[in-house]
VEXMARVEX-155057 format. One record per residue (C-alpha): residue number from 1; residue in one letter; x, y, z. Coordinates in steps of 0.1 Angstrom, whole numbers, plus 5000, padded with zeros to 4 digits. Layout:
<atoms>
<atom i="NUM" aa="a" x="X" y="Y" z="Z"/>
...
</atoms>
This chain:
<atoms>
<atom i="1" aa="x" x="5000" y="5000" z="5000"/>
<atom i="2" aa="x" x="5026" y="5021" z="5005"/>
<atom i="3" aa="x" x="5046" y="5018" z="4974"/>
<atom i="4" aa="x" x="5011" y="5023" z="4957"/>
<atom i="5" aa="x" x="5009" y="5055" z="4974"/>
<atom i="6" aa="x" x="5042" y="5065" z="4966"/>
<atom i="7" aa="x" x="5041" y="5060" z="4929"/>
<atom i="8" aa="x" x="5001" y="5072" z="4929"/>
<atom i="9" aa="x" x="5019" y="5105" z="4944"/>
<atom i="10" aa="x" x="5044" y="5108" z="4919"/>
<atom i="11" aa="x" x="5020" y="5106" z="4890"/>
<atom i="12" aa="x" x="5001" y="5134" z="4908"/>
<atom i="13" aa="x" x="5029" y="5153" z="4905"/>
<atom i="14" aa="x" x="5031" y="5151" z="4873"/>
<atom i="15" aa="x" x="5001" y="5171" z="4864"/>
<atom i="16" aa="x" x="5003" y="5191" z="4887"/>
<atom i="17" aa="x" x="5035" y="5205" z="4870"/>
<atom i="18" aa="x" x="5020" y="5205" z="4840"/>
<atom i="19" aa="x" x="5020" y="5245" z="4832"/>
<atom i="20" aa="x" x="4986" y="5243" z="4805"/>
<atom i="21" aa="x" x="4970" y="5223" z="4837"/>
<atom i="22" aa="x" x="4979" y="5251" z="4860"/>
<atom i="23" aa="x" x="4967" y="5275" z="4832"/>
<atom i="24" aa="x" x="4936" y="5263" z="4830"/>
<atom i="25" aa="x" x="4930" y="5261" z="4871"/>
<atom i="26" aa="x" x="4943" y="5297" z="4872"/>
<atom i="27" aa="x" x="4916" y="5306" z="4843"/>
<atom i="28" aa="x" x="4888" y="5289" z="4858"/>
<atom i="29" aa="x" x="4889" y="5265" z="4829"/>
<atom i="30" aa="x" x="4863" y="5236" z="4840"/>
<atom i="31" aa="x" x="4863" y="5220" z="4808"/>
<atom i="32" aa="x" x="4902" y="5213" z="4799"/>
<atom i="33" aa="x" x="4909" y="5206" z="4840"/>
<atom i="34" aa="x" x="4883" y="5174" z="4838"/>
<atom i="35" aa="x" x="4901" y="5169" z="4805"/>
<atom i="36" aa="x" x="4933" y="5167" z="4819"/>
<atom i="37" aa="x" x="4920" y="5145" z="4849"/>
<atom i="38" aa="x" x="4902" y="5122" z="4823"/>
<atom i="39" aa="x" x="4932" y="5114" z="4805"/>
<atom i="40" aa="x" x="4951" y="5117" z="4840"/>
<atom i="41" aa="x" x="4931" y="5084" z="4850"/>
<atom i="42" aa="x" x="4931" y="5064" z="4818"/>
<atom i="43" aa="x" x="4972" y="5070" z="4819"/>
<atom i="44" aa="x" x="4971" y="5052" z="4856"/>
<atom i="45" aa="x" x="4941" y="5038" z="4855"/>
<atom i="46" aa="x" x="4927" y="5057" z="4886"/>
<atom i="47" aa="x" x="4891" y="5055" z="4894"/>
<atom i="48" aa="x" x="4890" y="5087" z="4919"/>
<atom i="49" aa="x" x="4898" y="5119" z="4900"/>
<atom i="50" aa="x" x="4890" y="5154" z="4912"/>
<atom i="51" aa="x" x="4903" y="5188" z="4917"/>
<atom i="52" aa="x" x="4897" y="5210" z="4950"/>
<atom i="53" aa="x" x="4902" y="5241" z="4961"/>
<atom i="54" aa="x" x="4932" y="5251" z="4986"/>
<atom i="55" aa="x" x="4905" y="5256" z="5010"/>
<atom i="56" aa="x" x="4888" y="5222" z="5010"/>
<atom i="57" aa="x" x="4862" y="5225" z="4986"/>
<atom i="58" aa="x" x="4857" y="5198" z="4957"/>
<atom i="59" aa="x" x="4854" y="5215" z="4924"/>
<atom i="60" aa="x" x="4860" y="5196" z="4891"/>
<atom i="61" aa="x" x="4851" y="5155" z="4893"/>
<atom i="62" aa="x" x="4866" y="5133" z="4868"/>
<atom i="63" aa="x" x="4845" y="5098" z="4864"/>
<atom i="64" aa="x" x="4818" y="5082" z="4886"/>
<atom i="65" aa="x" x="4835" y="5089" z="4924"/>
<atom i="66" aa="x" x="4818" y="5065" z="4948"/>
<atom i="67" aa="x" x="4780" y="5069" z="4957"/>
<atom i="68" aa="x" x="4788" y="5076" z="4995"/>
<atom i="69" aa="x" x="4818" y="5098" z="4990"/>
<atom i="70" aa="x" x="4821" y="5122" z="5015"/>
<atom i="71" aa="x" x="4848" y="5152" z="5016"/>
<atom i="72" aa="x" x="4861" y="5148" z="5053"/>
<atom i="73" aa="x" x="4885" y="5128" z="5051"/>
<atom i="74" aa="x" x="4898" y="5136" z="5020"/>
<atom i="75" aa="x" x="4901" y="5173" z="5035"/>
<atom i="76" aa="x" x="4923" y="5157" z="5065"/>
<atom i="77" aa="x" x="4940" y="5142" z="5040"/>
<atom i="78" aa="x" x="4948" y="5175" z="5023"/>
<atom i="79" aa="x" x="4958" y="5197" z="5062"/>
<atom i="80" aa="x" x="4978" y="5163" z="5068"/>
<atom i="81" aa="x" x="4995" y="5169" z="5033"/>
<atom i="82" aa="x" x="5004" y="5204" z="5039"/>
<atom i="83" aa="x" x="5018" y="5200" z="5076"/>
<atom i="84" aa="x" x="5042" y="5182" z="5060"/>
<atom i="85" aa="x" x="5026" y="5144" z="5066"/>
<atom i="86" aa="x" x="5023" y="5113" z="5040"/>
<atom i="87" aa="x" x="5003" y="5124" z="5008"/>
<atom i="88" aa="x" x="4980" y="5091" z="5009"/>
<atom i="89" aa="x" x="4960" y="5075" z="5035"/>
<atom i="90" aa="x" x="4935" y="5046" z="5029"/>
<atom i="91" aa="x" x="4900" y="5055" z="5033"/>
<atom i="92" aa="x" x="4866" y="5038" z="5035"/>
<atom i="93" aa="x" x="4834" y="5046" z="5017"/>
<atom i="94" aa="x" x="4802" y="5028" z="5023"/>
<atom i="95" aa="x" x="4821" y="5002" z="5033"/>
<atom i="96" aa="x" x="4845" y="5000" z="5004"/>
<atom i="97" aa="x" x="4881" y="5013" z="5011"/>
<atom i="98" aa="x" x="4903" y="5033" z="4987"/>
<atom i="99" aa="x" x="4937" y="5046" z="4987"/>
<atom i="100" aa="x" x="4939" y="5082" z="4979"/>
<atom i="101" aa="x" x="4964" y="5109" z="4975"/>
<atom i="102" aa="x" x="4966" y="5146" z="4979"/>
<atom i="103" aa="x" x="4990" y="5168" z="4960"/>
<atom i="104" aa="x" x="4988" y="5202" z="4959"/>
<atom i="105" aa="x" x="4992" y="5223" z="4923"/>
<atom i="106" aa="x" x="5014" y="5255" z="4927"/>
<atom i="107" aa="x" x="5019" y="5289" z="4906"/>
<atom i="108" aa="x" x="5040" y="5292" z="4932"/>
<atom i="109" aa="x" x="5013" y="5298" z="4957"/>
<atom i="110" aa="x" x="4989" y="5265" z="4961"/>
<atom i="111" aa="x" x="4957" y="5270" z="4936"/>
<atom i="112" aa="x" x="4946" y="5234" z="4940"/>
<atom i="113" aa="x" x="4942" y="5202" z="4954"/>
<atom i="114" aa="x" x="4945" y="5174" z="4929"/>
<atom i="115" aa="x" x="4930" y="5136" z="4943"/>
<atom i="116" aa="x" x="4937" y="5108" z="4930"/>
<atom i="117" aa="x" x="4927" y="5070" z="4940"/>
<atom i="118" aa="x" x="4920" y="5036" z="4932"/>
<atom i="119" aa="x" x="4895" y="5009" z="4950"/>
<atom i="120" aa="x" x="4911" y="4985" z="4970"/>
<atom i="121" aa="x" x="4894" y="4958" z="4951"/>
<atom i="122" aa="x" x="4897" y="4918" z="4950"/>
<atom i="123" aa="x" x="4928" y="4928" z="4925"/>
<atom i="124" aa="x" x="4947" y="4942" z="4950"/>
<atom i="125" aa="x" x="4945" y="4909" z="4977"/>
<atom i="126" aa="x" x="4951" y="4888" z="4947"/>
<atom i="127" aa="x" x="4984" y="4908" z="4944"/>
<atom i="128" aa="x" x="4993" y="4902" z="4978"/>
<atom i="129" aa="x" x="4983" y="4867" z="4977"/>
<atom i="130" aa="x" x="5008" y="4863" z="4944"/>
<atom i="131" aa="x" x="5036" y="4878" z="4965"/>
<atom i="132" aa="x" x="5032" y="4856" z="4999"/>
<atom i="133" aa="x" x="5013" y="4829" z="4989"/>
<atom i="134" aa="x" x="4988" y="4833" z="5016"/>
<atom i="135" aa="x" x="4952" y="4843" z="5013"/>
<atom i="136" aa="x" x="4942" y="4877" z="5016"/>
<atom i="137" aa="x" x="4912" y="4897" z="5031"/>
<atom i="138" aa="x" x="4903" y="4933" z="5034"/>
<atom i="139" aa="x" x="4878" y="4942" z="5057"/>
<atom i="140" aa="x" x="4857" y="4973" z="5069"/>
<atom i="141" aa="x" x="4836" y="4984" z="5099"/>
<atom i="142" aa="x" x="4798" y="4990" z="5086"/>
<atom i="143" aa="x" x="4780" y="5016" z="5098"/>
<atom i="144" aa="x" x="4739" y="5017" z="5098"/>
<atom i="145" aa="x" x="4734" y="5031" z="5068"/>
<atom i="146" aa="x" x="4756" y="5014" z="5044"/>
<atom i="147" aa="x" x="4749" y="4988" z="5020"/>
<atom i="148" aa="x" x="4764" y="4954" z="5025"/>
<atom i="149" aa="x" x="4787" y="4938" z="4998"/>
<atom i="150" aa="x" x="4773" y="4911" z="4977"/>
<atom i="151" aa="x" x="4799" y="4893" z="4990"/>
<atom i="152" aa="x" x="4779" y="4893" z="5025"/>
<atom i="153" aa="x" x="4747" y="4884" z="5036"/>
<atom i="154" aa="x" x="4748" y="4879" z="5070"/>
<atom i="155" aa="x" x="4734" y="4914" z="5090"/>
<atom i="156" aa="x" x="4745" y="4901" z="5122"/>
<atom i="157" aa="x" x="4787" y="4912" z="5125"/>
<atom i="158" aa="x" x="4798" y="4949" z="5122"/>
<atom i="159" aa="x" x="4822" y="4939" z="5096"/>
<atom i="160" aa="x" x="4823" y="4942" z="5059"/>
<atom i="161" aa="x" x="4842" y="4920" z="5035"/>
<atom i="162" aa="x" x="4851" y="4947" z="5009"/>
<atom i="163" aa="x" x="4878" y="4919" z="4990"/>
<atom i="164" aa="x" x="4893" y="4888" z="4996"/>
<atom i="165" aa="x" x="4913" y="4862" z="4975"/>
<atom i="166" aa="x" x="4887" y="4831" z="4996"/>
<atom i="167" aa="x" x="4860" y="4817" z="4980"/>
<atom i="168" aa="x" x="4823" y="4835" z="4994"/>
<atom i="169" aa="x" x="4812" y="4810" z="5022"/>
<atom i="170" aa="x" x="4848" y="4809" z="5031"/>
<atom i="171" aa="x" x="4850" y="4847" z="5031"/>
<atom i="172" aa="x" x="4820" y="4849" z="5054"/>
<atom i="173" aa="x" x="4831" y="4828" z="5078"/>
<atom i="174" aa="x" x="4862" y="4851" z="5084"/>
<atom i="175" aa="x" x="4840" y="4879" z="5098"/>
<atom i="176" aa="x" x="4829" y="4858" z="5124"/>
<atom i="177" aa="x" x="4866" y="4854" z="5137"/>
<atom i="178" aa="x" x="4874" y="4888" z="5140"/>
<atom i="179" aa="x" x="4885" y="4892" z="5174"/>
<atom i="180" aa="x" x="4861" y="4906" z="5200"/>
<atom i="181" aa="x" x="4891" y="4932" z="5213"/>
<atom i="182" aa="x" x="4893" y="4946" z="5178"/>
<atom i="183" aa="x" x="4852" y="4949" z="5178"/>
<atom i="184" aa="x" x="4855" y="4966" z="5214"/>
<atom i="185" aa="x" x="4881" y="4991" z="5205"/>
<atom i="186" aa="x" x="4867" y="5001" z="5169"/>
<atom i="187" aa="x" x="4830" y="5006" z="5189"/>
<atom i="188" aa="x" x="4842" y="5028" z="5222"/>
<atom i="189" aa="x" x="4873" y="5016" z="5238"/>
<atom i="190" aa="x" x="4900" y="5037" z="5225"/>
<atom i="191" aa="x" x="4922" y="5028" z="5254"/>
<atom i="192" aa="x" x="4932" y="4996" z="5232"/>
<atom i="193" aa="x" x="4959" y="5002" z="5215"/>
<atom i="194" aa="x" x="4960" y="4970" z="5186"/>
<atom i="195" aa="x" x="4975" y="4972" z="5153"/>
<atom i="196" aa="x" x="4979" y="4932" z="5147"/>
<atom i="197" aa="x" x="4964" y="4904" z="5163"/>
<atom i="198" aa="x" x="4973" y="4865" z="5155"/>
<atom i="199" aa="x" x="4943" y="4843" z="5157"/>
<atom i="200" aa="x" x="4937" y="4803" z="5150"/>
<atom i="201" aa="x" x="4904" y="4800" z="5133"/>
<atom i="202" aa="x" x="4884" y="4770" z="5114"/>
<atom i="203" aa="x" x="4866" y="4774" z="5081"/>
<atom i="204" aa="x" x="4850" y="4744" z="5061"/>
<atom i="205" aa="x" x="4872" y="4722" z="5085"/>
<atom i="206" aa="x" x="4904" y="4735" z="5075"/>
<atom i="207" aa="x" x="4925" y="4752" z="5104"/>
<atom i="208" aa="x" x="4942" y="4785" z="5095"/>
<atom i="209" aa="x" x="4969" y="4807" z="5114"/>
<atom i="210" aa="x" x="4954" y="4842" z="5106"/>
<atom i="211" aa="x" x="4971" y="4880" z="5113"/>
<atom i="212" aa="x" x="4945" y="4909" z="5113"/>
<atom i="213" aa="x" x="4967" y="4939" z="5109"/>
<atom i="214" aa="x" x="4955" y="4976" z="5111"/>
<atom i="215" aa="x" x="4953" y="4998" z="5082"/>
<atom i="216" aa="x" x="4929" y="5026" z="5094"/>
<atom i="217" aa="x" x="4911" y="5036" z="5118"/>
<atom i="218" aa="x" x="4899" y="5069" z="5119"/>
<atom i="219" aa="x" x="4862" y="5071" z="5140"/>
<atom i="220" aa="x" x="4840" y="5053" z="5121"/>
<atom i="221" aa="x" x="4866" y="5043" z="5091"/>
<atom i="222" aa="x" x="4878" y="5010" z="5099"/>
<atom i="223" aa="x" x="4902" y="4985" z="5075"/>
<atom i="224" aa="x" x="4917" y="4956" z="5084"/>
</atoms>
């Protein structure tokens, strides 16, 4: 994730540079920005694109952004960027995490706030999975408005599986394992510090060794 982040960063930097992209932001050009971001996320095959203001505001949107999208954290994102913190953080919509990036667009003063991102999709654990040869799960805290995954039909667990690299009945059984401390902590008890658990679970009869490890969480955005 990291090294995604990294080279997601560099090729925001890229056009941000780009003077007839700063042109066009300076001139209020609407049109030839969402150009630029269009052919910006073809070239890296990003599937968040969108330009906002230095102050936070979302201005020009590239594609189809995610139907619960909201601009909070991707405005912490942006003060964490200019304090001199990481560019990217992973965040979750409706259940669904993304890594996104923040890079700001200067003439020399900051005039914009390019974002970037990509889904952290069944693609991504099966990239993992290639490297380790283990299998892979992402999973999210749900909240009571979102919609479940397809992937889950069982209302009873605060926990989404947004991807994994397990077949479905095998994928739902891992929500049931996530360990009750996690649950606690993610809910009200911030006193518990946990960034990776080990666990010994049983799915379809087979015993695994599984590590939940902490991505994010950020009040209610939660990825494991």
């Amino acid at each position: 994730i990291i090294r995604n982040g990294e080279n997601l960063t560099l090729s925001a930097r890229i056009l941000a540079t780009d003077y007839g992209f700063r042109q066009a932001i300076a001139s209020n050009d609407s049109e030839t920005i969402k150009s630029a971001l269009d052919n910006n996320s073809v070239r890296i095959e990003s599937q968040i694109n969108m330009l906002y203001s230095p102050e936070g505001l979302r201005q020009v949107v590239s594609g189809n952004i995610p139907k619960y999208l909201v601009d909070a954290p991707i405005v912490n994102l942006i003060k964490r960027s200019q304090a001199g913190g990481d560019s990217f953080r992973t965040v979750v919509f409706n259940g669904v995490p993304y890594l996104l990036v923040a890079v700001p667009v200067k003439a020399p003063l900051t005039i914009a706030w390019i974002i970037t991102g990509f889904e952290i999709d069944n693609s991504w654990a099966k990239r993992i999975q290639d490297v380790s040869k283990l299998e892979v799960s992402f999973i999210t805290k749900t909240n009571g408005t979102m919609t479940k995954n397809a992937l889950v039909t069982n209302t009873v667990f605060d926990w989404n599986l947004s991807s994994t690299t397990l077949s479905k009945v095998s994928a739902q059984a891992i929500l049931k394992h996530v360990p009750s401390r996690w649950s606690q902590r993610t809910r009200t008890n911030k006193a518990i510090s946990i960034k990776t658990l080990d666990n010994e679970v049983t799915i379809l009869g087979l015993d695994y060794s599984t590590r939940y490890v902490e991505l994010l969480n950020d009040q209610d955005q939660v990825l494991i």
